[in-house]
C-alpha positions as CSV (number, residue, x, y, z in Angstrom):
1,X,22.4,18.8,-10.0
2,X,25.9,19.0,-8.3
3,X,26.5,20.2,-4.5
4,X,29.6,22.2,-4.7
5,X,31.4,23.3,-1.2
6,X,34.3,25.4,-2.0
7,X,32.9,28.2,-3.9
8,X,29.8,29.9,-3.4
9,X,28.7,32.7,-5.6
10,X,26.4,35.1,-3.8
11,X,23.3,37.0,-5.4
12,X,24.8,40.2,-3.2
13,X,28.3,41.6,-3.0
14,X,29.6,43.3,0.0
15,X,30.5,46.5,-0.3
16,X,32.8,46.9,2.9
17,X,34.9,44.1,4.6
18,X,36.0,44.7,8.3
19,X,36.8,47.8,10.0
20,X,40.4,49.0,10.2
21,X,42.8,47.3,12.9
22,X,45.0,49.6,14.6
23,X,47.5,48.0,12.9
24,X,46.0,48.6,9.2
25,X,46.0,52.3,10.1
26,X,49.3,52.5,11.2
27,X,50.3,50.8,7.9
28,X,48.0,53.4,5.8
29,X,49.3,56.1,7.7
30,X,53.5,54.9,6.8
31,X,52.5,54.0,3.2
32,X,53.5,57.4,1.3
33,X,56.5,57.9,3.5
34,X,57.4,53.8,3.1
35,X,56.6,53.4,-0.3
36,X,59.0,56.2,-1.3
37,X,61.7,54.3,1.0
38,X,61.0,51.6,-0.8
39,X,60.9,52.3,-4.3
40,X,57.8,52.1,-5.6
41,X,56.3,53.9,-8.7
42,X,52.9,55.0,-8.7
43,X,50.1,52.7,-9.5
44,X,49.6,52.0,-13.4
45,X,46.4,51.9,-14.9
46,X,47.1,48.3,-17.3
47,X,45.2,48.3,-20.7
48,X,43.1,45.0,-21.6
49,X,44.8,42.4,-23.4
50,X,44.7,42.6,-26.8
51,X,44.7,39.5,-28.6
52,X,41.2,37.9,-26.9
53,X,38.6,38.7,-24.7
54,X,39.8,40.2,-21.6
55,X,38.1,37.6,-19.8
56,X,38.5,34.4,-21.5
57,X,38.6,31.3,-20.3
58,X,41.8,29.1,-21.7
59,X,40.9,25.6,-23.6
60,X,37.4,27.1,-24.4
61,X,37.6,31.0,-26.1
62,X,41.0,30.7,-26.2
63,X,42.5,27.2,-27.4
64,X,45.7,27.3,-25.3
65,X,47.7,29.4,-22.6
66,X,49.0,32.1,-24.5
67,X,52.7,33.2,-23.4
68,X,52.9,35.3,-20.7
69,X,54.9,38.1,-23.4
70,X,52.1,38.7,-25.1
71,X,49.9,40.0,-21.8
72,X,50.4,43.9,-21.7
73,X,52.3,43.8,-18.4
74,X,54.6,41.7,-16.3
75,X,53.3,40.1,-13.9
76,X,49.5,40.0,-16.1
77,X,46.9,42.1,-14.6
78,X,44.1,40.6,-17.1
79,X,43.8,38.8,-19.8
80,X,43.0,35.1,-20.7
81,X,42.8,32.4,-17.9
82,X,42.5,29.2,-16.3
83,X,38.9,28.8,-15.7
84,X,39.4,28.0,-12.2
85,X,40.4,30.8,-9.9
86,X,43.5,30.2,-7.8
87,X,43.1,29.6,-4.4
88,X,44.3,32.5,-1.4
89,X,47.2,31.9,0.8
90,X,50.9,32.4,1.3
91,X,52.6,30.3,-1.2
92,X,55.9,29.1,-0.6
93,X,56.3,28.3,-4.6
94,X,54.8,29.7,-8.0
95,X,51.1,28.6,-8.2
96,X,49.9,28.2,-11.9
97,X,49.9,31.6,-12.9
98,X,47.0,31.5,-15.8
99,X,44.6,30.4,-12.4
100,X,46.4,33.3,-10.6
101,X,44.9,35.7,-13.4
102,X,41.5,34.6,-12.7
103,X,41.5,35.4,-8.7
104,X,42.5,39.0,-10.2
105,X,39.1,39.0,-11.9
106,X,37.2,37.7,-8.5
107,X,38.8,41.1,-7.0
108,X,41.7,39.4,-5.5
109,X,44.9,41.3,-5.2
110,X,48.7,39.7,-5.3
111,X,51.4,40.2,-4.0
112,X,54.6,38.9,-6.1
113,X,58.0,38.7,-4.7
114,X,61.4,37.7,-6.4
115,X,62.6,34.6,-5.7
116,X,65.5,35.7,-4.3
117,X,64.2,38.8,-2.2
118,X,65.0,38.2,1.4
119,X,65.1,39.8,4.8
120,X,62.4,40.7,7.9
121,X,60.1,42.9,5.4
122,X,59.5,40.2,3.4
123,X,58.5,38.1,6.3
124,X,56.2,40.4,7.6
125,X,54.4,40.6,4.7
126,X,53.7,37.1,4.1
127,X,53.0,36.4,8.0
128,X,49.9,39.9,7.8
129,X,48.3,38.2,4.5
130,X,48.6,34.5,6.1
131,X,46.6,36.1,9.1
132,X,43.0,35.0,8.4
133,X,42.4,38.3,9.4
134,X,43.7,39.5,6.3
135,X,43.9,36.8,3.8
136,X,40.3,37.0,2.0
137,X,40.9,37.8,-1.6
138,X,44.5,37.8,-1.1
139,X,47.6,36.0,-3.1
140,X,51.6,36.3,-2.2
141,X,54.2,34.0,-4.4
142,X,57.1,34.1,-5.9
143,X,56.9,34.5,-9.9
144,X,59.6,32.8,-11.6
145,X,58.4,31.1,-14.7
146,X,61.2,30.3,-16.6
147,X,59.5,28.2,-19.4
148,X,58.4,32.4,-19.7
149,X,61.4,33.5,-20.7
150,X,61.7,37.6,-19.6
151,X,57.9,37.6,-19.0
152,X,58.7,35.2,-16.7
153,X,60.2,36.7,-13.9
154,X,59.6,40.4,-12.8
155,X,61.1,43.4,-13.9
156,X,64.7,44.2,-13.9
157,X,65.4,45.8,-10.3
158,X,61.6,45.1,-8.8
159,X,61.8,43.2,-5.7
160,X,57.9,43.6,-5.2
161,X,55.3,43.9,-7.5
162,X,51.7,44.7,-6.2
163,X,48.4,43.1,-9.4
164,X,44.9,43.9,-9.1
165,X,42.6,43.7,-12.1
166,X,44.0,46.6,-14.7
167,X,46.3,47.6,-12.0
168,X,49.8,47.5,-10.9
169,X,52.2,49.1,-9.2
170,X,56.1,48.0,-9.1
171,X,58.7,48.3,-6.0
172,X,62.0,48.0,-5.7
173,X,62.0,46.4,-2.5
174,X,59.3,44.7,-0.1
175,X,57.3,47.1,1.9
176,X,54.5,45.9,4.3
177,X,52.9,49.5,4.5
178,X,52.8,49.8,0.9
179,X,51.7,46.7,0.0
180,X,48.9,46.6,2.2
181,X,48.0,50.3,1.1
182,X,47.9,49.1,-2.5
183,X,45.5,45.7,-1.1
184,X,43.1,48.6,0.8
185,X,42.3,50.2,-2.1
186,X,42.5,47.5,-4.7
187,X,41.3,44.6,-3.2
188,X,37.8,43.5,-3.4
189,X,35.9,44.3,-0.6
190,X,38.0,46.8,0.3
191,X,38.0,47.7,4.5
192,X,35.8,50.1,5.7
193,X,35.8,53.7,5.5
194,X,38.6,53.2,2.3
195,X,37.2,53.3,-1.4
196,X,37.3,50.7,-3.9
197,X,39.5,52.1,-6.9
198,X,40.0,48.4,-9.1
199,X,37.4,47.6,-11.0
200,X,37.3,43.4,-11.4
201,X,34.5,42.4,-13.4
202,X,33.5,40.1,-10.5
203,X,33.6,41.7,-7.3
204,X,33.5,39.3,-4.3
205,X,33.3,36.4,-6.6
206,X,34.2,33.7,-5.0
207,X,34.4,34.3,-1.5
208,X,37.5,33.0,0.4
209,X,37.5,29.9,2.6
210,X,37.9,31.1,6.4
211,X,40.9,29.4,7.6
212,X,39.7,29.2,11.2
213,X,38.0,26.1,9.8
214,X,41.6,24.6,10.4
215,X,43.5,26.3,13.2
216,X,46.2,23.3,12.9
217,X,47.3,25.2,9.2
218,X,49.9,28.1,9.7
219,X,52.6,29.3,7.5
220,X,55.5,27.0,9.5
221,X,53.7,23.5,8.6
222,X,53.9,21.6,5.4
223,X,57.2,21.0,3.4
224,X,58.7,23.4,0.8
225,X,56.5,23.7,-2.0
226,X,53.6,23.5,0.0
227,X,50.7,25.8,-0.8
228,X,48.1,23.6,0.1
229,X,46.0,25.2,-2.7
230,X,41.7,24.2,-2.6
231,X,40.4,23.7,-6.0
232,X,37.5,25.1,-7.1
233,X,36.5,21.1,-7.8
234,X,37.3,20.1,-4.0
235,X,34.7,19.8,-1.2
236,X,35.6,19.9,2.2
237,X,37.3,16.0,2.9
238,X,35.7,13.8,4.9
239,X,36.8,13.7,8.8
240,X,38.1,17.6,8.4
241,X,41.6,17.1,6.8
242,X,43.2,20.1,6.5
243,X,42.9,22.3,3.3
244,X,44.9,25.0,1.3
245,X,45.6,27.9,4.6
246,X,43.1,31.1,3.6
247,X,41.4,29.4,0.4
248,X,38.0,30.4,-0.9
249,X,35.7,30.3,2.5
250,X,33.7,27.2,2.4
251,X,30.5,29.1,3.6
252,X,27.5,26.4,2.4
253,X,27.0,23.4,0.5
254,X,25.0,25.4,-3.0
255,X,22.9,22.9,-5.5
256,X,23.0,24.2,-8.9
257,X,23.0,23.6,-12.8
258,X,25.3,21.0,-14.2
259,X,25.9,23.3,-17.2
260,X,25.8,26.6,-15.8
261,X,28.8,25.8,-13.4
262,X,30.4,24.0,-16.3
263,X,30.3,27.2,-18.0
264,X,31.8,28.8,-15.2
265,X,34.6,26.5,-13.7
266,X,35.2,23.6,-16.2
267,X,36.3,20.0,-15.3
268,X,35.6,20.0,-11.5
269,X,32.1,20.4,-12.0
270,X,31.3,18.0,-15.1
271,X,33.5,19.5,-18.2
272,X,33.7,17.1,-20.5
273,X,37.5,16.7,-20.2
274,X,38.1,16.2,-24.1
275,X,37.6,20.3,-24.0
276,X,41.1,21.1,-23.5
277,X,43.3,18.9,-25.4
278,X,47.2,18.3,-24.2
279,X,49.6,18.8,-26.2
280,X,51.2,16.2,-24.8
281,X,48.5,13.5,-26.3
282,X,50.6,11.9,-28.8
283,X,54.3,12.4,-27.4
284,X,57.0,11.3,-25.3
285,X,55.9,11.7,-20.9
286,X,57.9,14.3,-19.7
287,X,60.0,11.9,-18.0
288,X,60.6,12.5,-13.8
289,X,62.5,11.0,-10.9
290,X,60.4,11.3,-7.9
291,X,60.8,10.3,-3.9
292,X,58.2,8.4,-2.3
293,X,56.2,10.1,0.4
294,X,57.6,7.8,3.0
295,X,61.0,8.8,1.5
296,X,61.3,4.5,1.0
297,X,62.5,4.9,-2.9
298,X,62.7,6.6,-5.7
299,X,59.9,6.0,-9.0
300,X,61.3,7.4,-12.2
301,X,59.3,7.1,-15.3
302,X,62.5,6.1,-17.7
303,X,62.7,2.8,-15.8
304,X,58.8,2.0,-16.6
305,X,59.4,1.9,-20.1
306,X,57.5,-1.6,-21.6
307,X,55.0,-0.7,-19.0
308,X,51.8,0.6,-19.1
309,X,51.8,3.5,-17.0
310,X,48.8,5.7,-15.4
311,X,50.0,8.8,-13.9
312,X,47.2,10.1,-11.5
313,X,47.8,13.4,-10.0
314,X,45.8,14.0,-6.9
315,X,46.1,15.6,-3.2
316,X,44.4,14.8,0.0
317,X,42.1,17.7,0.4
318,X,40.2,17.1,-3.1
319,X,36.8,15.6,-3.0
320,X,36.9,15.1,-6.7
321,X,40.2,12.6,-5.4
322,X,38.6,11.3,-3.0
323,X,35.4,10.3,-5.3
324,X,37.6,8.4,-7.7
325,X,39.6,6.3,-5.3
326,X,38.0,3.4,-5.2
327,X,37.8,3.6,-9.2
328,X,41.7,3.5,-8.7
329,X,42.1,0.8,-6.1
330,X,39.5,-1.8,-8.2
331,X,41.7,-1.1,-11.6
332,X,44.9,-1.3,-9.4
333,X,43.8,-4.6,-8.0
334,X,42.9,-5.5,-11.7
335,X,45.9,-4.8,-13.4
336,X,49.3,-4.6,-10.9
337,X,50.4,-8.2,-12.0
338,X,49.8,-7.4,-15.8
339,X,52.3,-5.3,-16.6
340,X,50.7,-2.3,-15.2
341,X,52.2,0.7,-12.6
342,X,49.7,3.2,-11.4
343,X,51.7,6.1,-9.9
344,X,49.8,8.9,-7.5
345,X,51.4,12.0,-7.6
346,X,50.7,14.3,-4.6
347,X,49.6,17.7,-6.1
348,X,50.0,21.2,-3.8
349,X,49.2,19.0,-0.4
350,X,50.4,19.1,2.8
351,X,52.8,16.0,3.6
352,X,50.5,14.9,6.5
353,X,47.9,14.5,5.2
354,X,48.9,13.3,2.0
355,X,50.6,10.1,4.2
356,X,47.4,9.2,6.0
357,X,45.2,9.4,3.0
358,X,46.4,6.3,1.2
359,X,46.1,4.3,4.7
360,X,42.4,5.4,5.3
361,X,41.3,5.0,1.6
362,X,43.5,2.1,1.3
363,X,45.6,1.4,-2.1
364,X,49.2,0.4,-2.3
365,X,50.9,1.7,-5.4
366,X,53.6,4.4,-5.3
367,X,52.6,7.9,-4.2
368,X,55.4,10.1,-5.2
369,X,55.9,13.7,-4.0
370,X,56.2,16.7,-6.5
371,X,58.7,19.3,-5.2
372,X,57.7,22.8,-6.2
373,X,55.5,21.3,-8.4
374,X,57.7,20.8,-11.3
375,X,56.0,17.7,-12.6
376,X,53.0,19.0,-12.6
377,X,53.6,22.1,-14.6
378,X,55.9,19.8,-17.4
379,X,52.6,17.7,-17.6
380,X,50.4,20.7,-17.8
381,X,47.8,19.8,-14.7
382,X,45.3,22.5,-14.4
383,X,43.9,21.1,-11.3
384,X,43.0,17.7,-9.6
385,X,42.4,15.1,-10.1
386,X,44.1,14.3,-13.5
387,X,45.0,10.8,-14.8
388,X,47.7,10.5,-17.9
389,X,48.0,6.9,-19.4
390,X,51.2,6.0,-21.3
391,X,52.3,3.3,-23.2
392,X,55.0,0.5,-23.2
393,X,56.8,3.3,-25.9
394,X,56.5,5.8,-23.4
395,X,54.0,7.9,-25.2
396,X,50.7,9.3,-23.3
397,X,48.0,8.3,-25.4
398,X,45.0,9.5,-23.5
399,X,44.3,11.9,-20.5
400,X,41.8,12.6,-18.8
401,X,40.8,15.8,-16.4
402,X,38.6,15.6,-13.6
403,X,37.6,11.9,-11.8
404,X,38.1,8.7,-13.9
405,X,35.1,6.1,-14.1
406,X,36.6,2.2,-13.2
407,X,35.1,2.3,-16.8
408,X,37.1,4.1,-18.5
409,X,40.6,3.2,-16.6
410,X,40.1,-0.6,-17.6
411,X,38.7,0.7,-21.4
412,X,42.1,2.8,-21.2
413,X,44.3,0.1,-19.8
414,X,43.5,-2.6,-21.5
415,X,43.8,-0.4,-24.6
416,X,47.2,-0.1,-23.7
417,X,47.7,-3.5,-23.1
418,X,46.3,-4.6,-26.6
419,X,48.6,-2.2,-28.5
420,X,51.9,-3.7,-29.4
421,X,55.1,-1.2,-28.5
C-alpha cells in the first residue's frame, strides 16, 4: 500500500465549480465582441489521433513520444501522453508538453501563448488564472518546442491558442474575455449556471492543489524558468516548503493499490523504472554547462570526462526527492574521493527553496540550476527524481526513474568503477 498526497481521485465528480464573480460575468458578457477584436476563429471540434489509442500512455501502449506532427492539431488536443498529468499554474517556461496532454484528459483547459507575445492583455491573463480563484484545472505557457520543428510552435499569425480535450480554438492576439469564455465552457467543472461542452474522458480527475496552502507563492517569486510544477509522485515536504503555485489540490492523504496506481501514474508510485527505456542508454550525455545555485561556479559535464558521473535530477518540493536523500548522501560519502562526482540538478523549483534543502537534508556535492529547463528536456526527464550514471567515456550506461535504493547507486557505481574507459 502507498499513501499518495498530491492527487486524489474521487468516487464523485462535481458537476458545478463556484458561482460567477462579477468579474467572470463581465468577461462572458465582452467575449463575442472581444474575441472578434481579437481574432479568434470559432472553436474546432479536433478529431482523435490516429495512430494509437487516444488515451495512451507513452513508454507503455505507446513505446516513445511520438512527434508532435503527427497529433491532428497544433498545439495537441489529445492523443498519446506522459502518464503523469502536468501540474496547474502560470508557467513562465514550456512545461513538458506530452504531461500537458494528459491535464487535457483530467478536463483541464490551456492557455498557450507565443513566446514573443507581449503587452497588458497578456498580463492579465496570466495574473486571472494565477488567482487561486481561478486556477483549478487550468494551464498558461508558452509553446515553443523547437526539437518540434513547425509542430512546435503555434500557427503562423496566432498569438493565443485556447486546448481542451477535442477542442481548440486559435486567436490572433491575447484576449482575457475570450479566453476565459473558452475555459467556462471547456474546462472541467465548469462555473455555475454555464454548460459543460468538452468532453475529457476524466472529468475532475485529479483535482487541483489549492494554493492558499502557500500564500508566500505568487506569480512575482521564483527565478525565470520557474514553474514550480508538483508531480503527481510528490507529497507535500516536510515543514511546509512551498510547492508548484495552483497544482493539483492536496485534499487528503489516500491508501491504495500498488499496482492499480502504477497503472495509472507510473514511476512515482512504484513503476518499475526499466518500463520506459532512454534512448540515451548506450550514448554520449548530452553534455551541459551549468551555474551553481549559490552562483559560486560553474559544473560542466565535458570537464568530468574519466569520471564516473551520476546525474540526479530532483527539486525541493518532491517527497520521492526527499525519500532518496539519504540514499545519495551515504553513496556520496562512499564514493567522492574515488573518482566519483554526483551532481543534483534542480528540476522546475523555486530558488529558495531549492538553497535551503541541501542545508537541512545535509549533502555537499554540486547542485546546479537548469534554466528553462533545457537540461532536462536534452536528457528526457519525465519527472523527479531521476538518476543518470555515466562513465569515464562519457556514455550513460544506466538510468534510473523514480527514487534510487543506496543499493543500487553503489551496485551502479562501482559497476562504473570496474569498467575500464
Amino acid at each position: 500500500m502507498v499513501v499518495v498526497g498530491a492527487i486524489v481521485y474521487g468516487t464523485t465528480r462535481t458537476k458545478h465549480g463556484a458561482a460567477l464573480s462579477a468579474q467572470e460575468r463581465t468577461l462572458l458578457d465582452q467575449a463575442a465582441s472581444q474575441a472578434e477584436a481579437a481574432g479568434c476563429a470559432p472553436v474546432q471540434t479536433i478529431p482523435a489521433y490516429a495512430g494509437a489509442p487516444d488515451q495512451a500512455h507513452i513508454g507503455t501502449q505507446v513505446a516513445s513520444p511520438p512527434p508532435l506532427s503527427s497529433y491532428p492539431s497544433t498545439p495537441p488536443a489529445s492523443g498519446p501522453h506522459n502518464p503523469s498529468p502536468q501540474g496547474a499554474g502560470v508557467y513562465s517556461s514550456p512545461p513538458p508538453v506530452y504531461s500537458t496532454i494528459h491535464s487535457l484528459e483530467h478536463g483541464a483547459a490551456i492557455v498557450w501563448y507565443d513566446p514573443s507575445a507581449l503587452g497588458q492583455e497578456l498580463e492579465r491573463i496570466k495574473s486571472f488564472f494565477d488567482d487561486v480563484a481561478n486556477s483549478d484545472h487550468m494551464i498558461v505557457a508558452p509553446y515553443n518546442y523547437p526539437d518540434q520543428g513547425a509542430a512546435g510552435r503555434l500557427p503562423a499569425g496566432k498569438q493565443m491558442v485556447l486546448v481542451a480535450w477535442h477542442h481548440l480554438q486559435s486567436c490572433a492576439r491575447p484576449s482575457l474575455a475570450a479566453a476565459f469564455d473558452f475555459v467556462a465552457h471547456y474546462r472541467f467543472p465548469p462555473p455555475a449556471g454555464e454548460s459543460y461542452k468538452g468532453d475529457a474522458p476524466e472529468q475532475g480527475a485529479p483535482k487541483l492543489m489549492d494554493r492558499s496552502e502557500h500564500p508566500e507563492e505568487s506569480s512575482s517569486q521564483g527565478p525565470p524558468g520557474d514553474p514550480r510544477r508538483q508531480h503527481p509522485s510528490a507529497a507535500a515536504p516536510p515543514g511546509g516548503a512551498p510547492r508548484r503555485r495552483s497544482r493539483w489540490i492536496t485534499v487528503a492523504a489516500v491508501i491504495v493499490g500498488v499496482g492499480l496506481l502504477a497503472a495509472l501514474f507510473g514511476f512515482g508510485l512504484g513503476r518499475d523504472p526499466s518500463v520506459i527505456r532512454s534512448p540515451l542508454l548506450g550514448r554520449r550525455a548530452p553534455d551541459f554547462a551549468l551555474r551553481t545555485l549559490d552562483g559560486s561556479r560553474w559544473v560542466r559535464l565535458a570537464d568530468l570526462r574519466g569520471q564516473v558521473v551520476v546525474v540526479n535530477f530532483w527539486a525541493s518540493w518532491c517527497a520521492a526527492c526527499r525519500e532518496e536523500h539519504p540514499a545519495l548522501t551515504a553513496a556520496w560519502d562512499r564514493y567522492s574521493d574515488q573518482g566519483v562526482l554526483l551532481v543534483g540538478i534542480d528540476f522546475q523549483d523555486r530558488k529558495g527553496s531549492a538553497l535551503a534543502f541541501m542545508p537541512e537534508m545535509g549533502g555537499d556535492w554540486p547542485v546546479v540550476e537548469d534554466p528553462g529547463g533545457r537540461t532536462a528536456l536534452d536528457y528526457g526527464v519525465y519527472g523527479v527524481p531521476e538518476t543518470f550514471f555515466i562513465g569515464r567515456d562519457g556514455v550513460i550506461r544506466f538510468k534510473r526513474i523514480g527514487p534510487s535504493s543506496y543499493e543500487l547507486l553503489t551496485d551502479q557505481i562501482q559497476r562504473l568503477l570496474n569498467q575500464r574507459e
